[in-house]
mmCIF file of the N, C-alpha and C atoms, coordinates in Angstrom:
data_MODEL
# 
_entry.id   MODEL 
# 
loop_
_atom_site.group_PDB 
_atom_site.id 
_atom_site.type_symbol 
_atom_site.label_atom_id 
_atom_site.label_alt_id 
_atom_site.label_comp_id 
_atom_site.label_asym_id 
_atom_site.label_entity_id 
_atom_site.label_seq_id 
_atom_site.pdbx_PDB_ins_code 
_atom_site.Cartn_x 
_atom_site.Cartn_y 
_atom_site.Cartn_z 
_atom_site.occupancy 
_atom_site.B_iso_or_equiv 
_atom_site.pdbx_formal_charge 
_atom_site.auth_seq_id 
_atom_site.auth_comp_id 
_atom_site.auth_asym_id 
_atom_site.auth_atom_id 
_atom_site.pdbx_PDB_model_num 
ATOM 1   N N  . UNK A 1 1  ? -91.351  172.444 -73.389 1.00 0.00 ? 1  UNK A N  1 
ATOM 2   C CA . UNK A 1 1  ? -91.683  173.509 -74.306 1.00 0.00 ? 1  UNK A CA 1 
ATOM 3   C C  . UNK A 1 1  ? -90.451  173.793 -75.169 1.00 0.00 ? 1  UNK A C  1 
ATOM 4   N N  . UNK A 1 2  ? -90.339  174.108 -76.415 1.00 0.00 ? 2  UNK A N  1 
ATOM 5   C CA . UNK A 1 2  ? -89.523  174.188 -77.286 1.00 0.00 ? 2  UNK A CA 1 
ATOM 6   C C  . UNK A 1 2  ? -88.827  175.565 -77.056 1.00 0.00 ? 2  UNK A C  1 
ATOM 7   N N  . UNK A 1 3  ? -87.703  175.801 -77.390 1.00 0.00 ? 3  UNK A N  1 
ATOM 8   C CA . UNK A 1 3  ? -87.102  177.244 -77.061 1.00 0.00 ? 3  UNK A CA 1 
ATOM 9   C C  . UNK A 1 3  ? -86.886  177.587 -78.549 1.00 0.00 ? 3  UNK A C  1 
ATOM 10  N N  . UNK A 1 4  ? -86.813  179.298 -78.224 1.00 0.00 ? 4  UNK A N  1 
ATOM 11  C CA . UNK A 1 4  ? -86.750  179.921 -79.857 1.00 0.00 ? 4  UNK A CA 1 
ATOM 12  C C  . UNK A 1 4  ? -85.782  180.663 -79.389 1.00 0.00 ? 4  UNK A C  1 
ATOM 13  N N  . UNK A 1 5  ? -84.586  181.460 -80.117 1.00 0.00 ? 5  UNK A N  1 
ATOM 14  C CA . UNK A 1 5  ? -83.602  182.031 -80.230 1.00 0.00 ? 5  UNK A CA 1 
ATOM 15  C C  . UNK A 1 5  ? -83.940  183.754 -80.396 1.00 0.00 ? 5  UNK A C  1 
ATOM 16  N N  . UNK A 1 6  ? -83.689  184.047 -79.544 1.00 0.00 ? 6  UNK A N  1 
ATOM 17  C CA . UNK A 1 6  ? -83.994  185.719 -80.085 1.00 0.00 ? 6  UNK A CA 1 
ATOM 18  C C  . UNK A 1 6  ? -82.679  186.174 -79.880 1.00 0.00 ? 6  UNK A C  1 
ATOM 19  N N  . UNK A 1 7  ? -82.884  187.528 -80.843 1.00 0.00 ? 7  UNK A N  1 
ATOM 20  C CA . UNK A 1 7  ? -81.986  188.669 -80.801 1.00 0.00 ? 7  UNK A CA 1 
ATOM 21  C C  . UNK A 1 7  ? -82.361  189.917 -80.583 1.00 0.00 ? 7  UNK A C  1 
ATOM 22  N N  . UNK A 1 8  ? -81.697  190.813 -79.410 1.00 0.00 ? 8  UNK A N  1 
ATOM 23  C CA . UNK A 1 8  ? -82.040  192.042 -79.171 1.00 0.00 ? 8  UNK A CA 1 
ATOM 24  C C  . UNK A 1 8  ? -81.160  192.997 -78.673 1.00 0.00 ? 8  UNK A C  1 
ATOM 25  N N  . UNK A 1 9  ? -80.955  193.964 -79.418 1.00 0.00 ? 9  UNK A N  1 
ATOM 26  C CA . UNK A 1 9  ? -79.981  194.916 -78.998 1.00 0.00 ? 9  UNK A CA 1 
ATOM 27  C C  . UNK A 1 9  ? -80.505  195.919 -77.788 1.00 0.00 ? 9  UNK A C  1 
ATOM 28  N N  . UNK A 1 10 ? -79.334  196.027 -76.515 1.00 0.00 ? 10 UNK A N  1 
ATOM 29  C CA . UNK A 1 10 ? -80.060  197.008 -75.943 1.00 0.00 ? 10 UNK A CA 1 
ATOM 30  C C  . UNK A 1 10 ? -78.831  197.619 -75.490 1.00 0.00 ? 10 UNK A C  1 
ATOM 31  N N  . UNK A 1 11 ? -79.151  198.968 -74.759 1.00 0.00 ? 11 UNK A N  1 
ATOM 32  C CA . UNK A 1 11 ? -77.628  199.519 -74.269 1.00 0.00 ? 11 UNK A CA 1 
ATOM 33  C C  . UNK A 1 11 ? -76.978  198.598 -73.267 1.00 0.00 ? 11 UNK A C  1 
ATOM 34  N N  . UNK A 1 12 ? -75.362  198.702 -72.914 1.00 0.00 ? 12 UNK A N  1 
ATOM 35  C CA . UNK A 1 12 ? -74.685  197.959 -71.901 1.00 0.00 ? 12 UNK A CA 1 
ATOM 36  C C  . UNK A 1 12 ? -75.129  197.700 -71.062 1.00 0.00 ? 12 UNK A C  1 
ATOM 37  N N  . UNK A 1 13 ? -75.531  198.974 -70.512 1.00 0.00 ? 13 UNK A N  1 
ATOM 38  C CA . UNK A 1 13 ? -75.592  199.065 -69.246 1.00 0.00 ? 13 UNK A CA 1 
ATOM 39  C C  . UNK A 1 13 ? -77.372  198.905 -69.045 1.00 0.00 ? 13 UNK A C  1 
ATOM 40  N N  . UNK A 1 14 ? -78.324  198.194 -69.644 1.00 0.00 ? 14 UNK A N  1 
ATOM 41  C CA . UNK A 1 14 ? -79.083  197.996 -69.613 1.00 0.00 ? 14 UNK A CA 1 
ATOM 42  C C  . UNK A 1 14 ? -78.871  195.937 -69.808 1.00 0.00 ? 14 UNK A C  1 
ATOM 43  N N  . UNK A 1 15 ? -77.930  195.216 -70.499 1.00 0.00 ? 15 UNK A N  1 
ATOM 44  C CA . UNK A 1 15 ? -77.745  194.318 -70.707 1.00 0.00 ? 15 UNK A CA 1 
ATOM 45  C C  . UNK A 1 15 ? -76.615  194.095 -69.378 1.00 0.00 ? 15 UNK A C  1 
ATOM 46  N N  . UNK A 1 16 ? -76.158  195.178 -68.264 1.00 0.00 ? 16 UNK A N  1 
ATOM 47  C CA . UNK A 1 16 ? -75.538  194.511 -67.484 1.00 0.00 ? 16 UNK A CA 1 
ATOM 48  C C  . UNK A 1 16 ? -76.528  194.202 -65.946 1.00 0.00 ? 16 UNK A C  1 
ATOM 49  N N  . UNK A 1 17 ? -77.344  195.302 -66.043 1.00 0.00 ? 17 UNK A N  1 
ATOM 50  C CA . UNK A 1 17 ? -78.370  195.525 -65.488 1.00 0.00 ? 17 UNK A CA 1 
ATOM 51  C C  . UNK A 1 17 ? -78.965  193.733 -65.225 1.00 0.00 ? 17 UNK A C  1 
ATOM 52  N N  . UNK A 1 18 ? -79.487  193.671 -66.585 1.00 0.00 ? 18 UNK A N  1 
ATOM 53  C CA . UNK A 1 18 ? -80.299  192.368 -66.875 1.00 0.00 ? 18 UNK A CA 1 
ATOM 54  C C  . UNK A 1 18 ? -79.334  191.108 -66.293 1.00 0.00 ? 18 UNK A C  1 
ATOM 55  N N  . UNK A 1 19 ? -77.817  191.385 -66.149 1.00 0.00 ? 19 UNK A N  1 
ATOM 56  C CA . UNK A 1 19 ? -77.413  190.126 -66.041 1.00 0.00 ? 19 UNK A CA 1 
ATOM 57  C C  . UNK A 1 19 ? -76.931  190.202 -64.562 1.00 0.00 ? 19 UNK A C  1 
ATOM 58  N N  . UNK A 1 20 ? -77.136  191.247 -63.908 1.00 0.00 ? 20 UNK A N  1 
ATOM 59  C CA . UNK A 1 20 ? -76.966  191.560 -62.875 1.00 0.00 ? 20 UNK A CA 1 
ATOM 60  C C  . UNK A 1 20 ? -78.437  190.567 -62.066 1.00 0.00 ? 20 UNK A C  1 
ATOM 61  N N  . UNK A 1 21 ? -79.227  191.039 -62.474 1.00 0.00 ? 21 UNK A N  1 
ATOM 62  C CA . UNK A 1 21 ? -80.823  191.034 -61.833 1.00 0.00 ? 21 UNK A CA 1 
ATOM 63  C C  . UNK A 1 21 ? -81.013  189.525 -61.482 1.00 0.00 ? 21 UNK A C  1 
ATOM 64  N N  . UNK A 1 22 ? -80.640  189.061 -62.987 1.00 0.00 ? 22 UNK A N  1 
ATOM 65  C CA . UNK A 1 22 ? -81.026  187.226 -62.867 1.00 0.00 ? 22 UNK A CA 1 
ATOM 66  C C  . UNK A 1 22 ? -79.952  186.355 -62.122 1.00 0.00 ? 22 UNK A C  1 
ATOM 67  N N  . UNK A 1 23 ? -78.430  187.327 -62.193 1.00 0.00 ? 23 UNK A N  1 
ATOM 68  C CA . UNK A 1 23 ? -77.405  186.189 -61.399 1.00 0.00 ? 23 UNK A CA 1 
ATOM 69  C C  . UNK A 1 23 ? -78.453  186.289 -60.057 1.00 0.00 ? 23 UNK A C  1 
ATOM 70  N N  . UNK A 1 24 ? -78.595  187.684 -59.711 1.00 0.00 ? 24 UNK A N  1 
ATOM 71  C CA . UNK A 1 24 ? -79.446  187.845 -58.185 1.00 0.00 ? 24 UNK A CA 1 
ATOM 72  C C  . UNK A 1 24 ? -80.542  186.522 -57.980 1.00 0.00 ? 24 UNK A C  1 
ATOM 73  N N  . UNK A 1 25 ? -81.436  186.435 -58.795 1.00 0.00 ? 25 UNK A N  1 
ATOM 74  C CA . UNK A 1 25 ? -82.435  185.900 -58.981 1.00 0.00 ? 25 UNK A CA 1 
ATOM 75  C C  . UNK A 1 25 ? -82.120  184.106 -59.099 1.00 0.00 ? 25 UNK A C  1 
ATOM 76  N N  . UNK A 1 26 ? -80.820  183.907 -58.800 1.00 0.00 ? 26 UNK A N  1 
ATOM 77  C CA . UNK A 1 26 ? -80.565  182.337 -59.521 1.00 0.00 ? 26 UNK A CA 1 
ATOM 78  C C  . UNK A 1 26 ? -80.850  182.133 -61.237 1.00 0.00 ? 26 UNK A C  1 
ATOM 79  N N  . UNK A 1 27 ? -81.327  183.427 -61.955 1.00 0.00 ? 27 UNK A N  1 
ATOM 80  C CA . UNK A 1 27 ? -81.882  183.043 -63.451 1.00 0.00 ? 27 UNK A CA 1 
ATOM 81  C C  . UNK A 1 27 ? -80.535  182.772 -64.378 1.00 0.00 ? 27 UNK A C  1 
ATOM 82  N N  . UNK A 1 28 ? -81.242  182.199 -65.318 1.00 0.00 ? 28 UNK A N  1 
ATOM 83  C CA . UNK A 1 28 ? -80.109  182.542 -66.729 1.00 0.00 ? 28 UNK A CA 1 
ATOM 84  C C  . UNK A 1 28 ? -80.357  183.923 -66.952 1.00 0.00 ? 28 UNK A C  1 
ATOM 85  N N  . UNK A 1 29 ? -80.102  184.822 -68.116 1.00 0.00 ? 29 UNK A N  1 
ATOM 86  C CA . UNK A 1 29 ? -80.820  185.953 -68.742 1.00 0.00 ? 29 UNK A CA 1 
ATOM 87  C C  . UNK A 1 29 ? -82.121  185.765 -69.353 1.00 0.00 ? 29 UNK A C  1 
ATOM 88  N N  . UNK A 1 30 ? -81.789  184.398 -70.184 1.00 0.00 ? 30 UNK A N  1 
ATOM 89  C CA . UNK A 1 30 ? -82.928  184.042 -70.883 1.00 0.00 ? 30 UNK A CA 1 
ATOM 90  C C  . UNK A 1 30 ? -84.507  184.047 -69.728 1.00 0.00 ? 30 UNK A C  1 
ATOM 91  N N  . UNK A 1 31 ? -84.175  183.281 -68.943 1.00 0.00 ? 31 UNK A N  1 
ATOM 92  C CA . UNK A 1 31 ? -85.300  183.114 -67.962 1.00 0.00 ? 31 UNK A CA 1 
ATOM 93  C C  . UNK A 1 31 ? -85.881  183.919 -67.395 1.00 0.00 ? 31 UNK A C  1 
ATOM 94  N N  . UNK A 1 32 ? -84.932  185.196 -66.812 1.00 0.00 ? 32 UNK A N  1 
ATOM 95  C CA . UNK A 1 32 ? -85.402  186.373 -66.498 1.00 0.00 ? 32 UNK A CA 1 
ATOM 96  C C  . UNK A 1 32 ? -86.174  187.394 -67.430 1.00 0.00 ? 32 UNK A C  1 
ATOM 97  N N  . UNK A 1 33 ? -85.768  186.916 -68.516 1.00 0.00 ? 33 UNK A N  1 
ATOM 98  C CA . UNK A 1 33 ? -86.344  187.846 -69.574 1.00 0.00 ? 33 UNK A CA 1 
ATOM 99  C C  . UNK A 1 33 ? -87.892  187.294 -69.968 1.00 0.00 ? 33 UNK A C  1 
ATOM 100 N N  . UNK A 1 34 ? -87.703  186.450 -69.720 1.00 0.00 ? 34 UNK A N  1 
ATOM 101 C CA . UNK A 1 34 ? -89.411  185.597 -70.204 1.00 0.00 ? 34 UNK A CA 1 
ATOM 102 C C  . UNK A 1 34 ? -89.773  185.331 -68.983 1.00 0.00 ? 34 UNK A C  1 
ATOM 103 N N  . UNK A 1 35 ? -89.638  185.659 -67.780 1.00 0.00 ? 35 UNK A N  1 
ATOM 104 C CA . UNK A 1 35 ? -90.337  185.869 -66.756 1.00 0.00 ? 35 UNK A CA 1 
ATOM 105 C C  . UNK A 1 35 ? -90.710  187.248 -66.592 1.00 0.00 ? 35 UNK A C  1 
ATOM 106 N N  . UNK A 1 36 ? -90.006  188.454 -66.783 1.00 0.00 ? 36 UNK A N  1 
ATOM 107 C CA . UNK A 1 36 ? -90.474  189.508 -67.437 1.00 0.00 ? 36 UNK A CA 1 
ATOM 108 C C  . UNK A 1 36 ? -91.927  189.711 -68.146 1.00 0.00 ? 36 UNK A C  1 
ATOM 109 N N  . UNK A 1 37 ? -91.591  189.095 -69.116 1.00 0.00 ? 37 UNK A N  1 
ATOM 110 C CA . UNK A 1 37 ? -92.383  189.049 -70.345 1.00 0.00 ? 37 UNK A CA 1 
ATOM 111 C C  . UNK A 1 37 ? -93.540  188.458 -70.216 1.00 0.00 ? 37 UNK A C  1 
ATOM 112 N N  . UNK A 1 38 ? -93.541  187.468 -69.232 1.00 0.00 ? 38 UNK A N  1 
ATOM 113 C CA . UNK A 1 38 ? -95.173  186.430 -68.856 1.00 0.00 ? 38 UNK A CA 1 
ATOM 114 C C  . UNK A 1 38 ? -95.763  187.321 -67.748 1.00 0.00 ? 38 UNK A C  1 
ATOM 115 N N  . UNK A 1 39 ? -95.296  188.012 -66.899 1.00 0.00 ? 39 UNK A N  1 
ATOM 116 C CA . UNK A 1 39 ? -95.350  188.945 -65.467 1.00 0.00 ? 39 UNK A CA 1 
ATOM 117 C C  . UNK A 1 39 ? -96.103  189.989 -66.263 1.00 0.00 ? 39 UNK A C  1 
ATOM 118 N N  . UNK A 1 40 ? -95.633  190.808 -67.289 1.00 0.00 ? 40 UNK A N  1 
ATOM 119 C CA . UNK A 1 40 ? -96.356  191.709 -68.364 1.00 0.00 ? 40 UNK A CA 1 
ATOM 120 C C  . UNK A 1 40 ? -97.117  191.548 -68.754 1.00 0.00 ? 40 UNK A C  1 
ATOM 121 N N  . UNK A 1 41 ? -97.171  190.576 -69.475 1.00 0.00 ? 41 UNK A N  1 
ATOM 122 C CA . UNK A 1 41 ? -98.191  189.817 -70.394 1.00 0.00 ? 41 UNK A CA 1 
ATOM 123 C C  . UNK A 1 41 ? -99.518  189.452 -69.692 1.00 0.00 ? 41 UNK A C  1 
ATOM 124 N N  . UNK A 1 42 ? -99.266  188.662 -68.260 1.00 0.00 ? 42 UNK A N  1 
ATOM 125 C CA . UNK A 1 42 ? -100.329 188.442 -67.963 1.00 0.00 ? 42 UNK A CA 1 
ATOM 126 C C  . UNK A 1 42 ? -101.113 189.302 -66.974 1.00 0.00 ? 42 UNK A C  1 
ATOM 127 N N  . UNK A 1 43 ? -100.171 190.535 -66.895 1.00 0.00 ? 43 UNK A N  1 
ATOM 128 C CA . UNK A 1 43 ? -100.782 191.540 -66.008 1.00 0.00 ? 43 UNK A CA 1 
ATOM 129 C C  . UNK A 1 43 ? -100.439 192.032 -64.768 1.00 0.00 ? 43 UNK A C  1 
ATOM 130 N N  . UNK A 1 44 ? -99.384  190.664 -63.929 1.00 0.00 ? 44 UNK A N  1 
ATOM 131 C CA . UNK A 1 44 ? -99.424  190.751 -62.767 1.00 0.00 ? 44 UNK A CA 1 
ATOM 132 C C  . UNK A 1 44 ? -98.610  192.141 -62.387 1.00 0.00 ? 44 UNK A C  1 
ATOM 133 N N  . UNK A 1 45 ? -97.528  192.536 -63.438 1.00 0.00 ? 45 UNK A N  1 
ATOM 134 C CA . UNK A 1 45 ? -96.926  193.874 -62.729 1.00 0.00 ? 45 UNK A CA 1 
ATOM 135 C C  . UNK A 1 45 ? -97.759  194.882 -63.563 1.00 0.00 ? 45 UNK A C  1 
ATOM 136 N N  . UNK A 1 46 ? -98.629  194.887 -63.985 1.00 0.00 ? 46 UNK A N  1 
ATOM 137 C CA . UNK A 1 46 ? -99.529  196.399 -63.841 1.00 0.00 ? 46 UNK A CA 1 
ATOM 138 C C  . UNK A 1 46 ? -100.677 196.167 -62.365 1.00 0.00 ? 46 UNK A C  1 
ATOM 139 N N  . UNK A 1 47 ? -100.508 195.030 -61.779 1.00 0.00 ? 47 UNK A N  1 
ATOM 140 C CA . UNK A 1 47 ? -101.602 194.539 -60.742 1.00 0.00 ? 47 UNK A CA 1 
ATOM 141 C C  . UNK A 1 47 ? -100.753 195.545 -59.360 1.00 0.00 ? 47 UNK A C  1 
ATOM 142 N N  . UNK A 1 48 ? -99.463  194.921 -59.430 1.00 0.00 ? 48 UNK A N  1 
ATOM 143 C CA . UNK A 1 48 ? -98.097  194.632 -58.862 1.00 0.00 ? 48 UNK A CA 1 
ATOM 144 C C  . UNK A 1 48 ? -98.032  196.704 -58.525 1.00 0.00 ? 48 UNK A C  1 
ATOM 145 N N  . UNK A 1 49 ? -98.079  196.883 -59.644 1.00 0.00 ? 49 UNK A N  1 
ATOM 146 C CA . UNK A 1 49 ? -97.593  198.761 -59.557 1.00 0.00 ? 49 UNK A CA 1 
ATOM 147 C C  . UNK A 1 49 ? -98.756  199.317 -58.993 1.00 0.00 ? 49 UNK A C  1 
ATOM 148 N N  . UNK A 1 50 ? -100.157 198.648 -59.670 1.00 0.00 ? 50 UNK A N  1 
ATOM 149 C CA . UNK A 1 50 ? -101.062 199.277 -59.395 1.00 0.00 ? 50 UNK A CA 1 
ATOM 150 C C  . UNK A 1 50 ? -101.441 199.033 -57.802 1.00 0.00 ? 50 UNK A C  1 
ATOM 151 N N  . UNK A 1 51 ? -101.071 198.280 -56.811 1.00 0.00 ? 51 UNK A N  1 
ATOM 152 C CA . UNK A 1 51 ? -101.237 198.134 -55.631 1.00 0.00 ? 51 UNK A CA 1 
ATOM 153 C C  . UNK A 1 51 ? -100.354 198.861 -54.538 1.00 0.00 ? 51 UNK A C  1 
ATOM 154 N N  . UNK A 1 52 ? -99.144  198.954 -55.495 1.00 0.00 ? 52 UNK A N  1 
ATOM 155 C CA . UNK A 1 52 ? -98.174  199.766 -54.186 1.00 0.00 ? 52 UNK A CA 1 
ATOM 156 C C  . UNK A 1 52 ? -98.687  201.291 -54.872 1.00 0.00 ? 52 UNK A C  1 
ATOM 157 N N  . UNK A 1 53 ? -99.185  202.282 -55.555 1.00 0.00 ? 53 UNK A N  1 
ATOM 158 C CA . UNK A 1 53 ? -99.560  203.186 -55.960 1.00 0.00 ? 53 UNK A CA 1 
ATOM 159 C C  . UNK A 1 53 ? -100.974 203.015 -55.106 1.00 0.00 ? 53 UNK A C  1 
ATOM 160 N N  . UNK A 1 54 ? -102.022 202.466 -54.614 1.00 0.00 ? 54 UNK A N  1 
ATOM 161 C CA . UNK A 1 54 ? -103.430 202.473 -53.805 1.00 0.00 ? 54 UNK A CA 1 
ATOM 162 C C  . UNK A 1 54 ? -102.334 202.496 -52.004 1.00 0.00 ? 54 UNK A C  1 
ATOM 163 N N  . UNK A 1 55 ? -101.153 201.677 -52.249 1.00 0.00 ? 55 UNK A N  1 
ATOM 164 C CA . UNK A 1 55 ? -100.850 201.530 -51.143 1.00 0.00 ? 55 UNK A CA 1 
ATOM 165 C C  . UNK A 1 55 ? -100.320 203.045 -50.614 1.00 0.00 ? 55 UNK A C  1 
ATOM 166 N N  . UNK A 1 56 ? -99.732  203.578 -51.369 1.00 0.00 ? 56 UNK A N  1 
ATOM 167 C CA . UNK A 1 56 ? -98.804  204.705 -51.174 1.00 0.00 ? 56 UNK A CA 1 
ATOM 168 C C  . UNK A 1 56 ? -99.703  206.001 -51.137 1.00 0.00 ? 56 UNK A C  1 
ATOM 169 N N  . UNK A 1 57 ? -100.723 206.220 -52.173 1.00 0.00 ? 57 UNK A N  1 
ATOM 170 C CA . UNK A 1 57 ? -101.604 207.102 -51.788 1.00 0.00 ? 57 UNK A CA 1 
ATOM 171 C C  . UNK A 1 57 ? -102.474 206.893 -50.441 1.00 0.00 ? 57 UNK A C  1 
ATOM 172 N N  . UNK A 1 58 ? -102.955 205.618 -49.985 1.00 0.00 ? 58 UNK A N  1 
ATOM 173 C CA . UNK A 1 58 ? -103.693 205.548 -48.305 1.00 0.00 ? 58 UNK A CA 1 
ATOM 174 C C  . UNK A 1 58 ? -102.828 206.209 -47.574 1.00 0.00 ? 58 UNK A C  1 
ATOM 175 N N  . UNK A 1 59 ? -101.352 205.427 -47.200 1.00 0.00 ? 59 UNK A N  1 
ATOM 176 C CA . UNK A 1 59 ? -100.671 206.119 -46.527 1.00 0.00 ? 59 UNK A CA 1 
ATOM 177 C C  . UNK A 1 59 ? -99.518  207.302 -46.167 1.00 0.00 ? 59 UNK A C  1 
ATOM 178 N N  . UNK A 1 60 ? -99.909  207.797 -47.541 1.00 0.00 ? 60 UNK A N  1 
ATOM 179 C CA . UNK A 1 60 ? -98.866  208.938 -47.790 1.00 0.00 ? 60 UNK A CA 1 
ATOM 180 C C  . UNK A 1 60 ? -99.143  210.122 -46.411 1.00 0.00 ? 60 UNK A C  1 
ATOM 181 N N  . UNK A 1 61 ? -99.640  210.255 -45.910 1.00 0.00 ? 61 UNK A N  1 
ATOM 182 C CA . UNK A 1 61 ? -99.976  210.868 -44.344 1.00 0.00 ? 61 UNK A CA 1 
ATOM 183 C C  . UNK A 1 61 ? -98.360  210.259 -43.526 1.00 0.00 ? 61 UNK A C  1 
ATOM 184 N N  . UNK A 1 62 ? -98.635  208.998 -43.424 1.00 0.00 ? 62 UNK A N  1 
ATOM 185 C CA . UNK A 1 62 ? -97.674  208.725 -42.481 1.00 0.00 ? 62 UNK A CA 1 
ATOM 186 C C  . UNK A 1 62 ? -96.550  208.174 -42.638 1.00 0.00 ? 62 UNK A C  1 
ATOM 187 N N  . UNK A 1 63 ? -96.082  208.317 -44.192 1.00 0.00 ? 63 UNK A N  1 
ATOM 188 C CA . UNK A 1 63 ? -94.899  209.102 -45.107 1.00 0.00 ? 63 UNK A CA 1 
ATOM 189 C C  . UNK A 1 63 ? -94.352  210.239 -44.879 1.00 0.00 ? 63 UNK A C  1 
ATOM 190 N N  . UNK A 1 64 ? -95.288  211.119 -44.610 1.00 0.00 ? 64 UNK A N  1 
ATOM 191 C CA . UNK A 1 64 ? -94.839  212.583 -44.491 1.00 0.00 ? 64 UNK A CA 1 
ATOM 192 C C  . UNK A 1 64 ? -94.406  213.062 -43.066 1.00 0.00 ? 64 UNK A C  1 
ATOM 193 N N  . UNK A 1 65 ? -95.521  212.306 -42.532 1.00 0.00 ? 65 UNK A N  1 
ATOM 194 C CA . UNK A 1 65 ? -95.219  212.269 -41.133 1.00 0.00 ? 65 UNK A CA 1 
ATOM 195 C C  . UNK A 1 65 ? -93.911  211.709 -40.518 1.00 0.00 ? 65 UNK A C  1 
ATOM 196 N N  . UNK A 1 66 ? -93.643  211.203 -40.975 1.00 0.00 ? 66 UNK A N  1 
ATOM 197 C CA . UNK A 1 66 ? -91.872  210.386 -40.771 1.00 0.00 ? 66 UNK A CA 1 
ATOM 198 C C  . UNK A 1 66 ? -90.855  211.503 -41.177 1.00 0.00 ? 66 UNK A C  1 
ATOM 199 N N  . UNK A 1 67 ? -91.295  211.484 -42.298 1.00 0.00 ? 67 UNK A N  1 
ATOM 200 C CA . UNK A 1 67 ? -90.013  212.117 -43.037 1.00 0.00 ? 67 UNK A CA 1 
ATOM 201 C C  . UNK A 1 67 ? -90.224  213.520 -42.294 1.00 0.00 ? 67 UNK A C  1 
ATOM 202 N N  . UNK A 1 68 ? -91.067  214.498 -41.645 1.00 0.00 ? 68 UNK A N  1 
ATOM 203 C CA . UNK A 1 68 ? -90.619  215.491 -40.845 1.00 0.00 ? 68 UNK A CA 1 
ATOM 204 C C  . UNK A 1 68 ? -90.165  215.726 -39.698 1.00 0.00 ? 68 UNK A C  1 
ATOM 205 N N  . UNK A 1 69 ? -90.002  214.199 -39.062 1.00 0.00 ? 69 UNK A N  1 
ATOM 206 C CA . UNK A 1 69 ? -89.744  213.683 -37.814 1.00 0.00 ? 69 UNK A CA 1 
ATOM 207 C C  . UNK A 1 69 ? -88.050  213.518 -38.227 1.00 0.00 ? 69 UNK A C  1 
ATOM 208 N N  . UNK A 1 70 ? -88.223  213.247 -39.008 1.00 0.00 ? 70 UNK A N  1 
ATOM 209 C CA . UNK A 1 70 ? -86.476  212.966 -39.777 1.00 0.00 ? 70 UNK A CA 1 
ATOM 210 C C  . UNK A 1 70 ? -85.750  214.317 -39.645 1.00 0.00 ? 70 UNK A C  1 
ATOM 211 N N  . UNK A 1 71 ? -84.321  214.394 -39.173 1.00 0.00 ? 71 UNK A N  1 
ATOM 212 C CA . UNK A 1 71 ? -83.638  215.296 -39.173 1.00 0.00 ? 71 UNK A CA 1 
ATOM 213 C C  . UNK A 1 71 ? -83.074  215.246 -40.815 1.00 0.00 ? 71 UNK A C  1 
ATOM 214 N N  . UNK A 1 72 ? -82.605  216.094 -40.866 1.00 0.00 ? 72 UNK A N  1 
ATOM 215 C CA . UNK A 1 72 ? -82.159  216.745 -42.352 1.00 0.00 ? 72 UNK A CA 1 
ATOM 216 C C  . UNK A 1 72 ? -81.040  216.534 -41.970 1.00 0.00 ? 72 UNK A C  1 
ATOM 217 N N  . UNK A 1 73 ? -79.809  216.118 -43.217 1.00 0.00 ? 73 UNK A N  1 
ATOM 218 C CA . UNK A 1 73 ? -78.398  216.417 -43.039 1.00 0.00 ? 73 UNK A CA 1 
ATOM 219 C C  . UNK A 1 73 ? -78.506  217.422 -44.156 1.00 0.00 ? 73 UNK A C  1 
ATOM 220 N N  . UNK A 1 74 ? -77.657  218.348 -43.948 1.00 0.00 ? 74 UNK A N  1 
ATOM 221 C CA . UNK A 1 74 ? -77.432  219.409 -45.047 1.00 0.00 ? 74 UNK A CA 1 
ATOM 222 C C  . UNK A 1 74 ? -77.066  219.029 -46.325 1.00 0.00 ? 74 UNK A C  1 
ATOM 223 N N  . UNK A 1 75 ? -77.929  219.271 -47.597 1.00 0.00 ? 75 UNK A N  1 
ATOM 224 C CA . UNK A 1 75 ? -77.660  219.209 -48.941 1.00 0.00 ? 75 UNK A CA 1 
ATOM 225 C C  . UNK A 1 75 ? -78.526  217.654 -49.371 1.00 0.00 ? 75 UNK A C  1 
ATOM 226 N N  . UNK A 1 76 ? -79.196  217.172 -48.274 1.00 0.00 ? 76 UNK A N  1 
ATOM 227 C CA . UNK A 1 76 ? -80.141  215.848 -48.701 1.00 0.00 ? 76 UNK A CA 1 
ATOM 228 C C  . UNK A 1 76 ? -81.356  215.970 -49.075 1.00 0.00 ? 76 UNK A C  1 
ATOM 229 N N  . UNK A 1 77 ? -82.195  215.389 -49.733 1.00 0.00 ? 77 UNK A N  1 
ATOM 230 C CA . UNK A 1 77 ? -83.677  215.752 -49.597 1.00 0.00 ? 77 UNK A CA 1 
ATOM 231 C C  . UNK A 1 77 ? -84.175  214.450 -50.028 1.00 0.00 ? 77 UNK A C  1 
ATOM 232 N N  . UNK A 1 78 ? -85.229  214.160 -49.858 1.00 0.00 ? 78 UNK A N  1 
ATOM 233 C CA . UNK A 1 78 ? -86.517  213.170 -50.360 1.00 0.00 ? 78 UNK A CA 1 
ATOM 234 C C  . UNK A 1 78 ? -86.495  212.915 -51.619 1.00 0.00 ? 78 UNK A C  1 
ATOM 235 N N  . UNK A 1 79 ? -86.785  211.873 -52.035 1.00 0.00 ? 79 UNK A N  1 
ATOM 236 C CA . UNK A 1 79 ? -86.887  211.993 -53.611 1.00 0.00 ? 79 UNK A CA 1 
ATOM 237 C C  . UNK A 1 79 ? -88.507  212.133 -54.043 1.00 0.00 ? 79 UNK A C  1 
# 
């Protein structure tokens, strides 16, 4: 497949982010970014969000249930 050259400005710390993610990942930037972009495109992370959101509402019971079983350190809380 032929490659095309883009340009895109984004903040630093959003471009260190990105180069952070793909060293993780074994990616270039480039690769990570158009794996991004095909993952979007073809849906799988609105599939992806939309499953841990069905997941998290079933078991938000025994979420809560933990976390009151949990001792508190002073000045912490849940997000």
């Amino acid at each position: 497949m032929a490659k095309t050259q883009l340009g895109a400005r984004v903040d630093e710390d959003v471009a260190e982010l990105a180069r952070r993610r793909a060293a993780d990942l074994g990616l270039s930037v480039g690769d990570y970014l158009a794996r991004l972009v095909q993952d979007d495109a073809s849906g799988l992370r609105a599939r992806a969000v939309d499953a841990a959101a069905r997941f998290l509402a079933e078991h938000q019971a025994v979420f809560d249930e933990a976390e009151r079983d949990q001792p508190v350190s002073r000045g912490s809380r849940a997000a």
